[in-house]
C-alpha positions in Angstrom: 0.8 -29.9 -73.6 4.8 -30.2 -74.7 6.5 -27.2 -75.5 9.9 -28.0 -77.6 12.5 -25.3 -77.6 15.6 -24.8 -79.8 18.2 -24.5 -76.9 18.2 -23.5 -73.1 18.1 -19.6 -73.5 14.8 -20.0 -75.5 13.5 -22.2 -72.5 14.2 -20.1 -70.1 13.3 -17.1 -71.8 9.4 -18.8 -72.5 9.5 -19.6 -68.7 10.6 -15.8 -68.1 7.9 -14.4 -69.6 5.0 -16.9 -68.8 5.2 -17.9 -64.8 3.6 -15.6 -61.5 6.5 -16.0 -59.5 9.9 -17.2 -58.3 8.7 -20.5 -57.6 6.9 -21.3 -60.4 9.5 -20.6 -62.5 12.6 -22.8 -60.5 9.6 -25.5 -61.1 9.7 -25.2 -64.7 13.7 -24.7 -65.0 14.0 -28.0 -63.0 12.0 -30.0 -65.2 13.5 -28.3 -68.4 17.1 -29.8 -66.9 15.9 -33.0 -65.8 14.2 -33.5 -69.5 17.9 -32.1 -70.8 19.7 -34.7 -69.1 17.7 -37.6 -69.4 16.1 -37.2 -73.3 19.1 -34.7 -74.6 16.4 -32.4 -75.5 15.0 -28.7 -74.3 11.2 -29.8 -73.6 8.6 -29.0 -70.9 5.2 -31.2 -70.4 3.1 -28.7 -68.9 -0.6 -29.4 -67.3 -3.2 -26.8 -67.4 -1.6 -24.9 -64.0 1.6 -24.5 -63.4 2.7 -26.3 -60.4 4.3 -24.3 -57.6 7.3 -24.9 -54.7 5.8 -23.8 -51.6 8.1 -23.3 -48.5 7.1 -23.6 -44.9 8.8 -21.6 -42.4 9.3 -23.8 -39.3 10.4 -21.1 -36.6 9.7 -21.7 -33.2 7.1 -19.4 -31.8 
């Protein structure tokens, strides 16, 4: 599904108000930037789930 928005304060308002969590939501602001820069337009192709950064601690134990 592609979801077009007016400017970037729309965007990231939508994003706001429809992720679970942090990283969810620097997923979708990344792709929002990278579709920015390279088509000059606010626009997010979104898959049923929204994909997720996960981070992995590596501390030594």
């Amino acid at each position: 599904m592609k979801i077009k928005f007016a400017s970037r304060l729309e965007a990231i308002e939508w994003i706001a108000n429809h992720v679970e969590d942090e990283g969810q939501f620097e997923v979708l602001r990344e792709q929002l930037n990278f579709n920015h820069i390279y088509h000059g337009r606010f626009f997010l192709n979104l898959e049923e789930q929204i994909a997720e950064v996960v981070m992995l601690d590596q501390k030594n134990k």
